[in-house]
PDB file of N, CA, C and O in Angstrom:
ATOM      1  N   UNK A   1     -17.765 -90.212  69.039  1.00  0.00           N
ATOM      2  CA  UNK A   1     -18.141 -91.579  69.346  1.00  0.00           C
ATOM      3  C   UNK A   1     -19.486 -91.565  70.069  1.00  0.00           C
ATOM      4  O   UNK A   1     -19.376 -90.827  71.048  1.00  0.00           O
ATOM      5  N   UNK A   2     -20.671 -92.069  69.982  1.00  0.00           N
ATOM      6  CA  UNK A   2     -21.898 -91.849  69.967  1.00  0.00           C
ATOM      7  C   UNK A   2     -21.816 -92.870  71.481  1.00  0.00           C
ATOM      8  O   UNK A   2     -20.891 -93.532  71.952  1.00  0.00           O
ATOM      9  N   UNK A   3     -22.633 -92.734  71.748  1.00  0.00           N
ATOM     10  CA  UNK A   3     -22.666 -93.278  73.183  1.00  0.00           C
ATOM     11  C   UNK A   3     -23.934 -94.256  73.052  1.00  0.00           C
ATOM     12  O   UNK A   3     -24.834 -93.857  72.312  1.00  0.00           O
ATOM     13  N   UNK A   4     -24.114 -95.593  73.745  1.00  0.00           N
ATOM     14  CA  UNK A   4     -25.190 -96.483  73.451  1.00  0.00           C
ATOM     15  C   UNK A   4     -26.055 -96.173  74.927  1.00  0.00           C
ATOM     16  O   UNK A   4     -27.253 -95.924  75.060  1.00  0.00           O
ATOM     17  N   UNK A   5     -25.198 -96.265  75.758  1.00  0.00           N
ATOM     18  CA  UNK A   5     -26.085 -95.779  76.764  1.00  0.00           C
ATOM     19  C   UNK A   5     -26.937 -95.048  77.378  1.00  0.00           C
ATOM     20  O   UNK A   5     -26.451 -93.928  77.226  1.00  0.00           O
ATOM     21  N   UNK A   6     -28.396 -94.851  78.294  1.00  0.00           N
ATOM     22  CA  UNK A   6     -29.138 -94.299  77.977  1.00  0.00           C
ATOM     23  C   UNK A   6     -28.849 -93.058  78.967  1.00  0.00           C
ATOM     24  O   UNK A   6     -28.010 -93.003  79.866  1.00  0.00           O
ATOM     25  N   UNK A   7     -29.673 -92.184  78.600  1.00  0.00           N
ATOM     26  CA  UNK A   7     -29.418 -90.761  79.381  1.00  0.00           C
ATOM     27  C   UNK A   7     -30.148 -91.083  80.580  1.00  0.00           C
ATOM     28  O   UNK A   7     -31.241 -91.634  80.704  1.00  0.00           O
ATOM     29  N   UNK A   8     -29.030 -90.466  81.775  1.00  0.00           N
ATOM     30  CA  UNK A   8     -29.373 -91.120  83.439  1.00  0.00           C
ATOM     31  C   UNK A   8     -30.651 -90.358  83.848  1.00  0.00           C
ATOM     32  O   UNK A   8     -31.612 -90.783  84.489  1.00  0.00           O
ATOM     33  N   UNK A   9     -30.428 -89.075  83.302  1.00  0.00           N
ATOM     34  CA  UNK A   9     -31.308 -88.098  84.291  1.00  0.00           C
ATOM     35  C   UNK A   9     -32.912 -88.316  83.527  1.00  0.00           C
ATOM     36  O   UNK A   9     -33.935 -87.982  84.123  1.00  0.00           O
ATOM     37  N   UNK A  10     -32.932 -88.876  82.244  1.00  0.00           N
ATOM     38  CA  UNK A  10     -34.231 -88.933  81.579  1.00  0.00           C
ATOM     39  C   UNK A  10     -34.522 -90.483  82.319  1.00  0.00           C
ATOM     40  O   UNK A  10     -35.732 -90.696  82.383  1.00  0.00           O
ATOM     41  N   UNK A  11     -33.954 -91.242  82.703  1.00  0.00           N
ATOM     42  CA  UNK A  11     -34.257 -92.598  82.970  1.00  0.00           C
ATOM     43  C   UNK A  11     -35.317 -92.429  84.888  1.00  0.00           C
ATOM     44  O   UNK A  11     -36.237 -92.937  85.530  1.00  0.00           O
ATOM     45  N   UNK A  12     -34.274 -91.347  84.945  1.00  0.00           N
ATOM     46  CA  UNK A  12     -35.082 -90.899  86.873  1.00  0.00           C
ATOM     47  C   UNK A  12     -36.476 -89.933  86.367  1.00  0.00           C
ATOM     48  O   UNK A  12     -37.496 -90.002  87.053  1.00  0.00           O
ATOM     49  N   UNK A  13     -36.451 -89.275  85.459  1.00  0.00           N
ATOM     50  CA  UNK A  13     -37.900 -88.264  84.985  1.00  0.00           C
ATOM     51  C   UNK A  13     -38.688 -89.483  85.150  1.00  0.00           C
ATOM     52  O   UNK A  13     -39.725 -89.467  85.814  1.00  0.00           O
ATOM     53  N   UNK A  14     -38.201 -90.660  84.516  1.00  0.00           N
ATOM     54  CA  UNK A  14     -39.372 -91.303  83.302  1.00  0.00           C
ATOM     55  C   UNK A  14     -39.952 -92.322  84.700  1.00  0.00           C
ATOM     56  O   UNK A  14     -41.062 -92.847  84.611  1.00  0.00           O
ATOM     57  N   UNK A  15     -39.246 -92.489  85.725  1.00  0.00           N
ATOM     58  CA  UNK A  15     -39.015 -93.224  87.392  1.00  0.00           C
ATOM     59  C   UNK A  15     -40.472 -92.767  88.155  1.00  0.00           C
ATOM     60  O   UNK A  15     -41.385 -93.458  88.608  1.00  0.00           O
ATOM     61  N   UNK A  16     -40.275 -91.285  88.089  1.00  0.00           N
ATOM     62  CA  UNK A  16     -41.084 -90.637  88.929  1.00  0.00           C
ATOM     63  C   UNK A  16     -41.717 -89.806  88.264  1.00  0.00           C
ATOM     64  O   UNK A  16     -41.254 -89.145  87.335  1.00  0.00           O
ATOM     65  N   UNK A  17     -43.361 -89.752  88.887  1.00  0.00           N
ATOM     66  CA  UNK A  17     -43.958 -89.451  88.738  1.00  0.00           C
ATOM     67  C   UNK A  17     -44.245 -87.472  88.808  1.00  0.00           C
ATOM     68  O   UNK A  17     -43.558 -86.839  89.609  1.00  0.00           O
ATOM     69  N   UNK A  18     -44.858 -87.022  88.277  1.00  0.00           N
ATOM     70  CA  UNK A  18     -44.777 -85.748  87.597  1.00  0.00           C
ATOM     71  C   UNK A  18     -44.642 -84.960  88.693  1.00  0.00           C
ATOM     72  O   UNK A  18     -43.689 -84.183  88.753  1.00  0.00           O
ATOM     73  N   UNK A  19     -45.678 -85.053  89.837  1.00  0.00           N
ATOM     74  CA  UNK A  19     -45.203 -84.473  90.996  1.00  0.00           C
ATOM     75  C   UNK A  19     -44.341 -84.344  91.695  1.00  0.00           C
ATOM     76  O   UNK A  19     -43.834 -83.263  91.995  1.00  0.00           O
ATOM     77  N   UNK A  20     -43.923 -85.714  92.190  1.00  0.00           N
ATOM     78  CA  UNK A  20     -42.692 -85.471  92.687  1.00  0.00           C
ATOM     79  C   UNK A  20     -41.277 -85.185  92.085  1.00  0.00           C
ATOM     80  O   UNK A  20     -40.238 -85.058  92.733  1.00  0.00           O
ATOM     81  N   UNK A  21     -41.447 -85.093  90.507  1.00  0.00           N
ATOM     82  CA  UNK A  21     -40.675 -84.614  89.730  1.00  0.00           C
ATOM     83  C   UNK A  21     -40.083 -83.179  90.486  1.00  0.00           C
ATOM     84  O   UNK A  21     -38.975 -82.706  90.741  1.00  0.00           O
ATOM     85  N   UNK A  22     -41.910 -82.683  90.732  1.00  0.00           N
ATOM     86  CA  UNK A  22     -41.322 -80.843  90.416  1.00  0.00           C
ATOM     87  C   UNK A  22     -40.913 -80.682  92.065  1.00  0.00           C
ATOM     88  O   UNK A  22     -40.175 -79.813  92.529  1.00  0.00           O
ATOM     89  N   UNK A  23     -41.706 -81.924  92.925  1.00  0.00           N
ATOM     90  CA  UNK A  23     -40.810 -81.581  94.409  1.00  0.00           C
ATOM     91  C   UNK A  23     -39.710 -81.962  94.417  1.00  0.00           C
ATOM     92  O   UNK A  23     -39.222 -81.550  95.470  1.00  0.00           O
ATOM     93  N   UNK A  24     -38.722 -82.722  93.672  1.00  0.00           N
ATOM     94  CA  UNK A  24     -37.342 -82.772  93.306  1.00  0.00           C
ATOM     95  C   UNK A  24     -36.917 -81.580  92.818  1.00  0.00           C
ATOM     96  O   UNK A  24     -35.889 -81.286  93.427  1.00  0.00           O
ATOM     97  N   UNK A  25     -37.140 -80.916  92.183  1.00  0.00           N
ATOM     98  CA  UNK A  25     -36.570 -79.695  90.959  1.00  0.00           C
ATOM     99  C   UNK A  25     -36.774 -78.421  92.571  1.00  0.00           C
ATOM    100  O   UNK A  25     -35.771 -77.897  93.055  1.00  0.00           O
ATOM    101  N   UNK A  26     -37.943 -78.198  93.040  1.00  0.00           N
ATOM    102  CA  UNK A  26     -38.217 -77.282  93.601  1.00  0.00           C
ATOM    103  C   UNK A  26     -37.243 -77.511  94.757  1.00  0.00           C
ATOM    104  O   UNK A  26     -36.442 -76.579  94.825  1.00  0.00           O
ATOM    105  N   UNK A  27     -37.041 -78.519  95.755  1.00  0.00           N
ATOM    106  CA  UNK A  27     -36.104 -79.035  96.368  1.00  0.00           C
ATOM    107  C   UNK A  27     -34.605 -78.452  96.032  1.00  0.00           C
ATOM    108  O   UNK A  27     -33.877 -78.015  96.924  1.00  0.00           O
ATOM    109  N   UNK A  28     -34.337 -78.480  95.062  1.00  0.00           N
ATOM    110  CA  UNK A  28     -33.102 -78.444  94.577  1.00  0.00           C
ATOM    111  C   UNK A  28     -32.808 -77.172  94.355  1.00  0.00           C
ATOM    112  O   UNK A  28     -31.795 -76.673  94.845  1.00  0.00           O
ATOM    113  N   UNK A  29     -33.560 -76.560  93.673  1.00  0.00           N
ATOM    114  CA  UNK A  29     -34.074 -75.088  93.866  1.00  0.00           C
ATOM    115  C   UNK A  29     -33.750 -74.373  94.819  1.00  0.00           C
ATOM    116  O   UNK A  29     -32.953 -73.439  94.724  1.00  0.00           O
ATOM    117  N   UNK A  30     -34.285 -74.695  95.782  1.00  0.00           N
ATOM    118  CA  UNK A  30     -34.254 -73.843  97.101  1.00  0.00           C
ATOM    119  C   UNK A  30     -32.886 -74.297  97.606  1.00  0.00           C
ATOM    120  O   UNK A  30     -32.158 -73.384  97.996  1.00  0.00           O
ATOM    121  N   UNK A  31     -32.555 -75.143  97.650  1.00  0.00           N
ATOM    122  CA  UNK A  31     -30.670 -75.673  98.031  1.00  0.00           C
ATOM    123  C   UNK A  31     -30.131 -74.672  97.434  1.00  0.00           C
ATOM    124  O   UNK A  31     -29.804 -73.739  98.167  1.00  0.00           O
ATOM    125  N   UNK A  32     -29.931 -74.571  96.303  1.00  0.00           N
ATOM    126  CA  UNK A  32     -28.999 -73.957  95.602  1.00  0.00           C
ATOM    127  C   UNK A  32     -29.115 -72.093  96.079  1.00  0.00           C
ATOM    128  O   UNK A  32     -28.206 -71.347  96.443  1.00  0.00           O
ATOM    129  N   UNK A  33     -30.579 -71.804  95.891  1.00  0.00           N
ATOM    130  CA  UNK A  33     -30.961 -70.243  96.684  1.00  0.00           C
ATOM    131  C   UNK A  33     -29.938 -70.196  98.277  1.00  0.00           C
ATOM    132  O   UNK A  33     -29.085 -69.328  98.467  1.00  0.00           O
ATOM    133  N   UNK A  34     -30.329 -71.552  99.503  1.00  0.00           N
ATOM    134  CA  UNK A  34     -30.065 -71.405  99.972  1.00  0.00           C
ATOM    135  C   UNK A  34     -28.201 -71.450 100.029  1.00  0.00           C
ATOM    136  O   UNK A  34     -27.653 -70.835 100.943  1.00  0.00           O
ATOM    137  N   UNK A  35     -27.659 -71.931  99.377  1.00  0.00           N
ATOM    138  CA  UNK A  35     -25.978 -72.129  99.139  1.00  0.00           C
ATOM    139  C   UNK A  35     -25.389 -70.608  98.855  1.00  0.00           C
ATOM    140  O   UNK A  35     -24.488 -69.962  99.390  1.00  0.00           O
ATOM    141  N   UNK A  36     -25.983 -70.428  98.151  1.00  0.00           N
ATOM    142  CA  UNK A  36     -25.681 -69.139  96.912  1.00  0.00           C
ATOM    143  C   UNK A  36     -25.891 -67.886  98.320  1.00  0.00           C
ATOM    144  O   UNK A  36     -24.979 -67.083  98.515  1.00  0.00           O
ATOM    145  N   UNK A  37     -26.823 -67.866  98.969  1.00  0.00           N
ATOM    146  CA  UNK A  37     -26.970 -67.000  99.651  1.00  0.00           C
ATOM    147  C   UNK A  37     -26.019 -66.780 101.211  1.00  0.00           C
ATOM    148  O   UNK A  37     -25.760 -65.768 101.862  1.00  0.00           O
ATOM    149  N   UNK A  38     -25.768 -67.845 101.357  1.00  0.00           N
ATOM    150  CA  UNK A  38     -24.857 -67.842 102.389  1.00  0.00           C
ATOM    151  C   UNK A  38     -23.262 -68.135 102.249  1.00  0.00           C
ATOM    152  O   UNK A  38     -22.430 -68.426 103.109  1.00  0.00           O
ATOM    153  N   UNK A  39     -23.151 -67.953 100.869  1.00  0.00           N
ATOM    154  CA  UNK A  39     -21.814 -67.561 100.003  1.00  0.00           C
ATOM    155  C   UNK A  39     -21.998 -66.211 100.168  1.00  0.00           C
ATOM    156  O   UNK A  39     -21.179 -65.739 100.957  1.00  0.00           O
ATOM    157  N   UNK A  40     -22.681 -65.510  99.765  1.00  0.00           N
ATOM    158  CA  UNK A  40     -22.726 -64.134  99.892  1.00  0.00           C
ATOM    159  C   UNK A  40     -22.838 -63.636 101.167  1.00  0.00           C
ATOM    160  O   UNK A  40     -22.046 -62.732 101.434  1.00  0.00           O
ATOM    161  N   UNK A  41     -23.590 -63.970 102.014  1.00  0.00           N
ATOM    162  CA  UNK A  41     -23.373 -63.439 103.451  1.00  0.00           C
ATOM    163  C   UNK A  41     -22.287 -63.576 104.166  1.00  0.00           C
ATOM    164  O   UNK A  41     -22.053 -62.692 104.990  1.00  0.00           O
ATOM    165  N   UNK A  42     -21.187 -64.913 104.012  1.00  0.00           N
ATOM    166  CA  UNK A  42     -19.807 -65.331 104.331  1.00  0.00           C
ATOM    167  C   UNK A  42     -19.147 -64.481 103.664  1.00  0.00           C
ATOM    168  O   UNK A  42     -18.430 -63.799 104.396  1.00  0.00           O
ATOM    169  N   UNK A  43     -19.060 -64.143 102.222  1.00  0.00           N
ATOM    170  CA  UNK A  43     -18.403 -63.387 102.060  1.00  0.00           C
ATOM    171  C   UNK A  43     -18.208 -61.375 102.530  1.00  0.00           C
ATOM    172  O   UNK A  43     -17.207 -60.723 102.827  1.00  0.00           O
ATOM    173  N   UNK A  44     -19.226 -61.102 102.434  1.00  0.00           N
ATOM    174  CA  UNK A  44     -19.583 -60.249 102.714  1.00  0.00           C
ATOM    175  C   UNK A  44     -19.263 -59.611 104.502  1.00  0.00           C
ATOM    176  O   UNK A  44     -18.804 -58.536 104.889  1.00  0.00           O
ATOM    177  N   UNK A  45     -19.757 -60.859 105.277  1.00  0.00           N
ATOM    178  CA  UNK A  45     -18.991 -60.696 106.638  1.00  0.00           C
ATOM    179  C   UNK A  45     -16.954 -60.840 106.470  1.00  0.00           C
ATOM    180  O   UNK A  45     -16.048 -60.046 106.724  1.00  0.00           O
ATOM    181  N   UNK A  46     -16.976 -61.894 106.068  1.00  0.00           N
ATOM    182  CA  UNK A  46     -14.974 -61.833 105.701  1.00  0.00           C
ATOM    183  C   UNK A  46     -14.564 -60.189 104.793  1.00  0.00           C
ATOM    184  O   UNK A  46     -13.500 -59.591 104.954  1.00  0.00           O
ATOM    185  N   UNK A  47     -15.389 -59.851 104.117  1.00  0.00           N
ATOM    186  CA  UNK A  47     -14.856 -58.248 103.822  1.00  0.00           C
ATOM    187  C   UNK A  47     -14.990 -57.107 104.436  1.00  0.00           C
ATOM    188  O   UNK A  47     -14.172 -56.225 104.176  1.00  0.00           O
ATOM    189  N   UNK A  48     -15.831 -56.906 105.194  1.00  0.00           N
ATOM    190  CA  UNK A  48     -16.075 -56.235 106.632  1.00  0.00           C
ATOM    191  C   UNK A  48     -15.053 -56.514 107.579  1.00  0.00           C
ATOM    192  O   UNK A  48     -14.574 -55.414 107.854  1.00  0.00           O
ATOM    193  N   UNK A  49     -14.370 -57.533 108.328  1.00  0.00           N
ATOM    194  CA  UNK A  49     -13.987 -58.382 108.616  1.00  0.00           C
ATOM    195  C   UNK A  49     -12.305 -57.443 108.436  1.00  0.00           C
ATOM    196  O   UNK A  49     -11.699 -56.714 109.221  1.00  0.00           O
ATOM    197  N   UNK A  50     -12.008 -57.900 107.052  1.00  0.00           N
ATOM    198  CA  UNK A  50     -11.116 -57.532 106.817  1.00  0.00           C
ATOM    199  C   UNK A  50     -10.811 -55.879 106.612  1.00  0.00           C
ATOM    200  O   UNK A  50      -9.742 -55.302 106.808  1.00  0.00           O
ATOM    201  N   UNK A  51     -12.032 -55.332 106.175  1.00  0.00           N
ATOM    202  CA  UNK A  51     -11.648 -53.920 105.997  1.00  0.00           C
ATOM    203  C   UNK A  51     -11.337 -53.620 107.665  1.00  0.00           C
ATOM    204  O   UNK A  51     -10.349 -52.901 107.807  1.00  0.00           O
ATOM    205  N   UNK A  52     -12.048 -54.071 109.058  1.00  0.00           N
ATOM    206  CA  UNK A  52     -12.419 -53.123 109.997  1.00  0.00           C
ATOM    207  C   UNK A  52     -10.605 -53.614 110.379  1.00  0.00           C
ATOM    208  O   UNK A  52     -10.075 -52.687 110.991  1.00  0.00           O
ATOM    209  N   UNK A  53     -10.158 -54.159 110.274  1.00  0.00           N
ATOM    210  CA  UNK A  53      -8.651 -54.723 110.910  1.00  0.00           C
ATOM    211  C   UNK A  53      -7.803 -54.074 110.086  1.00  0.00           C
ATOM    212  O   UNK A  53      -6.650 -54.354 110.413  1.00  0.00           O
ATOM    213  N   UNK A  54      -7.841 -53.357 109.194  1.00  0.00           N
ATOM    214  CA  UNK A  54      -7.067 -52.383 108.423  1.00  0.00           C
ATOM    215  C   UNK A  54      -6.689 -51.125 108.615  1.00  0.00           C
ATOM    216  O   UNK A  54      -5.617 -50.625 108.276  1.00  0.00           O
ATOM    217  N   UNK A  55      -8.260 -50.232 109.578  1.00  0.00           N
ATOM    218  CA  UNK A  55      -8.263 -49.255 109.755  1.00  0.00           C
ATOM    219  C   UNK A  55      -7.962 -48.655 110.861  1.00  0.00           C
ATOM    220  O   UNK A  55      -8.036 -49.086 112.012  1.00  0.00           O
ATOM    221  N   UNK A  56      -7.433 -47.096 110.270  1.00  0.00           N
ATOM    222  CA  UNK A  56      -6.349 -46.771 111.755  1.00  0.00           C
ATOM    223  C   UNK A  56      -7.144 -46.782 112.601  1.00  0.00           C
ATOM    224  O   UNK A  56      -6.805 -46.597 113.769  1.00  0.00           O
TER     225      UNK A  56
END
């Protein structure tokens, strides 16, 4: 079933202007670096964490 409505994320490109396009994208960018990375450091401390409470 084909959809009439228009695509959201091309309607915000077409909004803003080219620059602040890529300071949106780059923005978002770095969120995600920063998320991703402190998933890994949380995890990484909780397995330490858990190994040192294991050992005789």
């Amino acid at each position: 079933m084909p959809s009439n409505l228009p695509n959201l994320r091309r309607l915000f490109v077409e909004a803003r202007a080219e620059v602040e396009e890529s300071a949106y994208s780059r923005n978002a960018f770095y969120n995600l670096v920063l998320f991703m990375s402190s998933v890994a450091i949380f995890s990484l401390a909780a397995q330490r964490m858990n190994g040192q409470r294991y050992m005789p």
